[in-house]
C-alpha positions in Angstrom: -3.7 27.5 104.2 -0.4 26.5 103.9 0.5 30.3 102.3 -1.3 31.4 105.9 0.6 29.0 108.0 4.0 30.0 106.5 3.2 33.5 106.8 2.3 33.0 110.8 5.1 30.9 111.2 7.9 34.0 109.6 5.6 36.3 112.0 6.6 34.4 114.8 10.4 34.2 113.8 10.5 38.6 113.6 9.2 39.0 116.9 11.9 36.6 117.8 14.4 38.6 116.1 12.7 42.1 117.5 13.2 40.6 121.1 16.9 39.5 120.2 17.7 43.1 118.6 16.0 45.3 121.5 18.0 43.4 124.0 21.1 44.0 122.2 19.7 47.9 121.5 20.0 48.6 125.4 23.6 46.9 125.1 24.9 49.6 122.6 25.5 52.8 123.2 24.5 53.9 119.2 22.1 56.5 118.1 22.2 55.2 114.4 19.2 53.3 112.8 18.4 51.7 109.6 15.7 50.5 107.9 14.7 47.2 106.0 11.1 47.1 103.9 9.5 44.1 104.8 6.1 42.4 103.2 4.6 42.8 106.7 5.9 46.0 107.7 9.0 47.9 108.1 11.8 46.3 110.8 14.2 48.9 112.2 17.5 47.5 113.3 20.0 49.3 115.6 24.0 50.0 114.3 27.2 50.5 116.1 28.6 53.6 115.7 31.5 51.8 114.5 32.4 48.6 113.7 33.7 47.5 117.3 32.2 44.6 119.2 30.4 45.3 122.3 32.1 45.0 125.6 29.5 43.9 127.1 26.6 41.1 125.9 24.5 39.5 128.6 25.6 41.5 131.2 29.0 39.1 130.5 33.0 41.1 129.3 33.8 39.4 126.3 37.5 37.6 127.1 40.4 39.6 126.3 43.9 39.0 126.2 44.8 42.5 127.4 44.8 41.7 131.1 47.1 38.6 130.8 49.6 40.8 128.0 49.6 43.8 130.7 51.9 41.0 133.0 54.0 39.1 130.2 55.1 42.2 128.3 57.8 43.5 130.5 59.3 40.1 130.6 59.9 40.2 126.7 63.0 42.7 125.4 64.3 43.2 121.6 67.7 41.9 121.3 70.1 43.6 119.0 73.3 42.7 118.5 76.5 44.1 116.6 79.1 41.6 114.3 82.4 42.9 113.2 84.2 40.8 110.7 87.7 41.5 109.5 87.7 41.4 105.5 90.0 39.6 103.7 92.4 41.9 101.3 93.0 41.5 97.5 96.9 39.8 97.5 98.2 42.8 96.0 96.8 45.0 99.0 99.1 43.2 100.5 102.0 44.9 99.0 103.0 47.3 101.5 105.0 49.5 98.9 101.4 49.3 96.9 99.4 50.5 99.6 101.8 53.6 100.5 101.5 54.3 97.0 97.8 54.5 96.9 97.6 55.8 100.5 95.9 52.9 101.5 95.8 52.8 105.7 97.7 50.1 107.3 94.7 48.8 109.6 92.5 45.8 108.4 88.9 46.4 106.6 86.2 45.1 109.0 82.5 45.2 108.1 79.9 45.3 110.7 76.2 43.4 110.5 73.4 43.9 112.7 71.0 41.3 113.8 67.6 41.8 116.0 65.6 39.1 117.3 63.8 38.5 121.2 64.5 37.5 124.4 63.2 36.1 128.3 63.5 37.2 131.0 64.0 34.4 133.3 65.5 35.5 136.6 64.9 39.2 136.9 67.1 39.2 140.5 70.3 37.6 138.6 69.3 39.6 135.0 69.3 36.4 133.0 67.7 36.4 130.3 67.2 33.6 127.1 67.0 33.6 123.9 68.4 31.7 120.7 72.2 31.0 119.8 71.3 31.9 116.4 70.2 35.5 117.9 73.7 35.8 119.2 75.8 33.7 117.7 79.1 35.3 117.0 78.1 38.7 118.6 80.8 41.4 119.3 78.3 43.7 121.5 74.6 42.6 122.6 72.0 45.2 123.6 68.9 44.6 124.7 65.6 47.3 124.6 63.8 46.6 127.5 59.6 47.2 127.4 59.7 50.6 129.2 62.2 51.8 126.8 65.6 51.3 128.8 68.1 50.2 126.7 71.0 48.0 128.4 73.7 46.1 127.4 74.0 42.3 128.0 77.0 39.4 128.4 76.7 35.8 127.0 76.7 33.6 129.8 76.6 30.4 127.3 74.9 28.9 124.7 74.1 25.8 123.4 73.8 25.6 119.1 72.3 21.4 119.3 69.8 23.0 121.2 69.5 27.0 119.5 69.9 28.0 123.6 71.9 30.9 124.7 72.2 32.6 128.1 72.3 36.0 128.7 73.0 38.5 131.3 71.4 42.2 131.4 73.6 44.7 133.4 70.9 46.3 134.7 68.0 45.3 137.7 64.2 46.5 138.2 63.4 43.3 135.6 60.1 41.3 135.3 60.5 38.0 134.7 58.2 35.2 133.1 57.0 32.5 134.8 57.5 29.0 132.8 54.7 26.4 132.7 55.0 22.2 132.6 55.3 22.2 128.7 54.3 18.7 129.4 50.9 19.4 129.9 50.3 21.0 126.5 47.8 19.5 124.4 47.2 19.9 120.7 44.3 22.8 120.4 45.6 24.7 123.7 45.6 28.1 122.7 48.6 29.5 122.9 50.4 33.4 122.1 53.4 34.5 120.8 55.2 37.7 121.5 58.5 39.7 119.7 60.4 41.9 117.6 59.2 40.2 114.1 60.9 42.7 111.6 62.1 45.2 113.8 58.5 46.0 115.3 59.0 45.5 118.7 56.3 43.8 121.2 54.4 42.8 118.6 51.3 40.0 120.0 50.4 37.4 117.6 48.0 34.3 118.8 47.1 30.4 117.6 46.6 27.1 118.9 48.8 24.5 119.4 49.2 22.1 116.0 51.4 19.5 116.9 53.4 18.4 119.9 57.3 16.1 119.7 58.4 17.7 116.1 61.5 16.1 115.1 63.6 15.2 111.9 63.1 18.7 110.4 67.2 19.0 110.6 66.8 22.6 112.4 68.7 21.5 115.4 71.0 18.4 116.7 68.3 17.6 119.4 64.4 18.6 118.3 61.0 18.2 120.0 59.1 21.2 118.9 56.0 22.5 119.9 54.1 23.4 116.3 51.9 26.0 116.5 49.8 28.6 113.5 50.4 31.6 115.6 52.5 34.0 113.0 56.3 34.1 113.7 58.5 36.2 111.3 61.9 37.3 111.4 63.2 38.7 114.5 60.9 36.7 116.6 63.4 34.4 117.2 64.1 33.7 121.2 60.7 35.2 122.0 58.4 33.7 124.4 55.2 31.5 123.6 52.9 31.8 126.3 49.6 30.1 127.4 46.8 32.4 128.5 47.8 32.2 132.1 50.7 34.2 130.6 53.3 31.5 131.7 56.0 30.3 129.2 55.3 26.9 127.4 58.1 27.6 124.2 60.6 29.5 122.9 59.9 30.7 119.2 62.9 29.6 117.1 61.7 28.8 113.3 59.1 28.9 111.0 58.6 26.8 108.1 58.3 29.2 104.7 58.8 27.8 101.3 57.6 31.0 99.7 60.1 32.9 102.3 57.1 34.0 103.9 54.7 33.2 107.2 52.5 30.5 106.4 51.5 29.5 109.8 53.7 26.8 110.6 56.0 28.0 113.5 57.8 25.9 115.7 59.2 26.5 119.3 61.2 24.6 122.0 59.5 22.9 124.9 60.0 25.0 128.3 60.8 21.6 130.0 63.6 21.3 127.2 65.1 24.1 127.7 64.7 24.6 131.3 67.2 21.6 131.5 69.8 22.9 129.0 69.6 26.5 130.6 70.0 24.9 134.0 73.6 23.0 132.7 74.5 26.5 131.2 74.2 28.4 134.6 76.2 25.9 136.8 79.2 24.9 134.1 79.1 27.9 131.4 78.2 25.0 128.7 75.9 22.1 128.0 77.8 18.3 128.8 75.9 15.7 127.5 76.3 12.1 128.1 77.3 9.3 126.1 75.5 5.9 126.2 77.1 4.0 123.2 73.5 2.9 121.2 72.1 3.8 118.1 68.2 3.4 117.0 65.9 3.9 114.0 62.3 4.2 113.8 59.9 0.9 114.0 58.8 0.4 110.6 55.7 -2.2 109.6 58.3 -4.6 107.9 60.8 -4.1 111.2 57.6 -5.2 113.3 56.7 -8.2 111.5 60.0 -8.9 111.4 60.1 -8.8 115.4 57.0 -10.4 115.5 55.0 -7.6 117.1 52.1 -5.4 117.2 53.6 -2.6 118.8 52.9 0.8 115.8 55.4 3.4 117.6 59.3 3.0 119.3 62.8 2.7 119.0 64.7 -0.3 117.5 67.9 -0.8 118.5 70.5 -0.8 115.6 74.0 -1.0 117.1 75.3 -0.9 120.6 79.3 -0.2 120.5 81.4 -2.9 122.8 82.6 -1.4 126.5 79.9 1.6 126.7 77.1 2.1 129.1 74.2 0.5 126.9 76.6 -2.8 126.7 76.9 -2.4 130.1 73.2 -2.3 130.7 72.5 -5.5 128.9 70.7 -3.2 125.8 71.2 -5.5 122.7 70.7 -5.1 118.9 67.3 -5.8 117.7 65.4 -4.4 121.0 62.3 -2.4 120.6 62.8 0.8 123.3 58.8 1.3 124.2 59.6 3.7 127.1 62.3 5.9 128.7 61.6 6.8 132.4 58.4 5.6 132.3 57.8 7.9 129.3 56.2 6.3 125.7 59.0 6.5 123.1 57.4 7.1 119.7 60.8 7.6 117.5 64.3 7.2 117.1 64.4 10.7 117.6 62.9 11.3 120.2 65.1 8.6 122.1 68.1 10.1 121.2 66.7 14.0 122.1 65.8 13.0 125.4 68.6 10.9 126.3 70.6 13.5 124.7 69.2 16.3 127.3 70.2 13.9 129.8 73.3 15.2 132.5 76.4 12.9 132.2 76.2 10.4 135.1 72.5 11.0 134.9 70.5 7.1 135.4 67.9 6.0 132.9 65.8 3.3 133.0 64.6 1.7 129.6 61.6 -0.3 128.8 62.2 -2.7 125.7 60.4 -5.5 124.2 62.5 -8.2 123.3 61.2 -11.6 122.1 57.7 -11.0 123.0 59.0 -10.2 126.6 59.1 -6.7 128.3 62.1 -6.4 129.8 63.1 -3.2 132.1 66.9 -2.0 131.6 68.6 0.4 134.3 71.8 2.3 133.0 73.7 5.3 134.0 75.0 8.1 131.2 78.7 8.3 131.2 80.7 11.6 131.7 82.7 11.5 128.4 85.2 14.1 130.2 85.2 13.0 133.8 89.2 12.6 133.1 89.7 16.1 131.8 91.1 18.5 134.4 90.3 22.3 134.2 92.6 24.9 132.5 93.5 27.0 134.9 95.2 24.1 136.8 97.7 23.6 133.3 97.8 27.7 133.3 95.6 30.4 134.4 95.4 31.4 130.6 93.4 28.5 130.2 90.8 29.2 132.8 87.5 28.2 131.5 88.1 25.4 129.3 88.3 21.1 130.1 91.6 19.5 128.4 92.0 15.6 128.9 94.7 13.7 127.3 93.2 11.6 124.2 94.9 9.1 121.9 94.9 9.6 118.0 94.9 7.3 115.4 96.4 8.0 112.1 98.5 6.5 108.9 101.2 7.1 111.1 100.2 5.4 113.8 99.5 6.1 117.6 99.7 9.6 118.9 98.9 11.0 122.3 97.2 14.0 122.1 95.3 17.3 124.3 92.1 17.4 123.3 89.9 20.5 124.8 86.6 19.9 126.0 83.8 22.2 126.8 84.5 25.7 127.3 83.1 28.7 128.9 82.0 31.4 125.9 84.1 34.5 127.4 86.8 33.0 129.2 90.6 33.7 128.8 90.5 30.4 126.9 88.0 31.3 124.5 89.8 34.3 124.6 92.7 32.9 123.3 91.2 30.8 120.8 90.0 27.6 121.7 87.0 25.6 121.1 85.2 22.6 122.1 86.7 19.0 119.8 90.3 21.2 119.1 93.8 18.8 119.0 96.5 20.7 121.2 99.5 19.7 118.9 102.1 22.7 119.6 102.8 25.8 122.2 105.5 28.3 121.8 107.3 26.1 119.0 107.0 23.2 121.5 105.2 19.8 120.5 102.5 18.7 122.8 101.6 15.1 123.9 100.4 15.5 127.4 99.4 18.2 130.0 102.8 18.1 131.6 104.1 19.0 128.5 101.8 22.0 128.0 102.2 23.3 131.0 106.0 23.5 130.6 105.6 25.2 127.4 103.0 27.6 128.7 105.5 28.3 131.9 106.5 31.5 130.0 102.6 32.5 128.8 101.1 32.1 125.4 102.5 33.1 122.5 101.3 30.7 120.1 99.2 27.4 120.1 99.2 25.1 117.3 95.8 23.5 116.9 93.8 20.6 114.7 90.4 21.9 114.5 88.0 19.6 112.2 90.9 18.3 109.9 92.2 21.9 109.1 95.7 23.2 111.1 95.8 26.5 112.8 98.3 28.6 114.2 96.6 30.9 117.2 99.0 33.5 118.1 98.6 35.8 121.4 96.1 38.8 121.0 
């Protein structure tokens, strides 16, 4: 009996399964049959004349990403770019009478490097397009290989290396551009696809889901809040888009994490909504300028919480807040427990000083601490650390593009006043001429400089020389 009942009940099951396989027969369009020797009989089962999936089961399409790739794909070019470096001679190449012996030519050695990696377009009426500063940094000539094959060349507007930003232009029109999504409205598990030049092999479509969201202290960048996510980025992705499957940008690809030099599907890219507000600063001023707000934090530990007497698991405690700066000001104090900026949940010390550091200068900001068992709400504004400096061209028009402010510096030898430049435009006839953001104006033409009046006197005549203190080390730019 129960043999008999066993037997009825697999019975039952195959007609089941010859239902299921004749309604999938009339699906596919395959004259191939097998056969399976059975105890009750023989089954026949339909196969594929390959080993494609059916377009078609349940009178449903399966999904496809094709449709949504078909819009996003001209928006995404290869950027290549060319780096030409002046070598540095043996001293005895040096030797003019050596070299005339040897018939060495007179001209410096340069070497050239190549670099490809991926790019946005953005704005397809202006031609701006994004990608990373690390695609571009230090680029002699950019060219970028559009998705119908055009190949055009491209400008740097600016760049931004806290960030890993840079701004393009393509001298060219008839461009698609992406749209960008609220990279705020991720969540972890939104499917997500990323698209580039990984290796040289250009449009190539890799997909994933979202694995983490806010991804800092990984020291890639000065400011980080990454999106993680498994999709496969390699080499030369790098400024390529990250897409959702309405096709809109949510990231910019920018590194992977690979301790074996390979993918291992950690990828990380930067938040649209970071960006957008770093790319924004870039179009109207040529350069990021952040604010300064005078605090420092670290991370709310369990021994920092009992030791504040509170429950709170995630924020910002307040470490130091220097004398005369805008968090004094605002009545922030040592030992506060940020919990919110904007209305926003602060989770880390690095994420307060990420988003305060995307922050405009004279940009408000309202803080929500906890302090003595108390939640206390604290407005502020982010100062402007060069609302003094003046622009270049004012001092002399081979300065245009660059801030210089008058800044006093300390030393053994006491007080000294001193030009300082500020942030620069990459391209301009002061970047030109040498200059970059943080460098100590102490001399032009053989003149010493301790004011702007005094630098535009010595410049009266043009440049010739400048004598600057960049990072500790003393330079001598001369006129190119």
């Amino acid at each position: 009996m129960d043999f008999l009942s066993a037997g009825r009940h697999n019975l039952q099951g195959v007609s089941v399964v010859r239902r299921q396989v004749s309604r999938l027969a009339s699906l596919l369009a395959a004259p191939l049959l097998t056969a399976f020797s059975l105890p009750w009989g023989l089954l026949v089962l339909p196969l594929p004349a390959t080993a494609a999936l059916p377009a078609i089961v349940d009178e449903q399409p399966l999904p496809s990403l094709a449709p949504m790739l078909e819009r996003v794909m001209p928006g995404v070019v290869n950027v290549s770019t060319l780096t030409r470096r002046t070598l540095e001679d043996h001293p005895l190449l040096r030797d003019p009478f050596f070299r005339r012996f040897f018939s060495i030519p007179g001209r410096p050695r340069e070497q050239e490097s190549q670099s490809l990696g991926s790019g946005i377009v953005i704005d397809a009426e202006r031609g701006i397009v994004v990608t990373n500063h690390h695609v571009v940094q230090g680029a002699d000539e950019i060219r970028l290989t559009l998705h119908d094959g055009r190949r055009v060349d491209a400008r740097v507007i600016g760049s931004d290396p806290e960030t890993d930003i840079a701004v393009l232009q393509a001298r060219t029109d008839q461009l698609t551009a992406l749209a960008l999504a609220d990279s705020d409205a991720l969540k972890v598990g939104d499917f997500v696809v990323a698209i580039g030049s990984p290796f040289g092999l250009a449009q190539t479509v890799t997909s994933g889901i979202v694995s983490a969201l806010g991804r800092t202290g990984l020291g890639i960048e000065g400011y980080e809040s990454f999106i993680q996510t498994h999709a496969s980025i390699n080499p030369g992705n790098s400024g390529g888009p990250l897409v959702n499957l309405h096709g809109e940008l949510v990231g910019i690809n920018t590194a992977i994490l690979a301790p074996g030099g390979g993918n291992v599907g950690i990828g990380f890219a930067i938040p649209t909504n970071m960006a957008r507000a770093v790319i924004d600063q870039i179009l109207e001023h040529g350069t990021v300028r952040r604010g300064l707000f005078g605090a420092t934090a670290q991370d709310l530990t369990p021994e920092l919480a009992e030791a504040l007497g509170t429950d709170e698991l995630r924020g910002a405690v307040i470490s130091s807040v220097e004398p005369d700066s805008a968090a004094a000001r605002a009545g922030l104090r040592p030992g506060d427990l940020v919990l919110a900026l904007d209305g926003r949940p602060v989770r880390s010390s690095a994420e307060l000083r990420t988003r305060i550091g995307l922050l405009r200068a004279g940009s408000r900001l309202e803080l929500t601490v906890l302090r003595h068992g108390r939640r206390l709400a604290i407005e502020g504004e982010v100062e402007d650390p060069f609302a003094d400096f003046v622009h270049g061209e004012q001092v002399h028009p081979a300065l245009e593009g660059a801030l210089l402010g008058e800044r006093e510096s300390r030393s053994r030898r006491g007080r000294r006043q001193l030009v300082q430049v500020g942030p620069l435009r990459p391209g301009s006839p002061a970047w030109l001429a040498g200059l970059r953001e943080g460098d100590l104006l102490l001399g032009a033409n053989g003149y010493e400089i301790d004011s702007l009046d005094r630098l535009s006197a010595a410049l009266r005549a043009g440049i010739d020389s400048l004598q600057v203190l960049r990072e500790g080390q003393l330079l001598l730019l001369a006129r190119r």
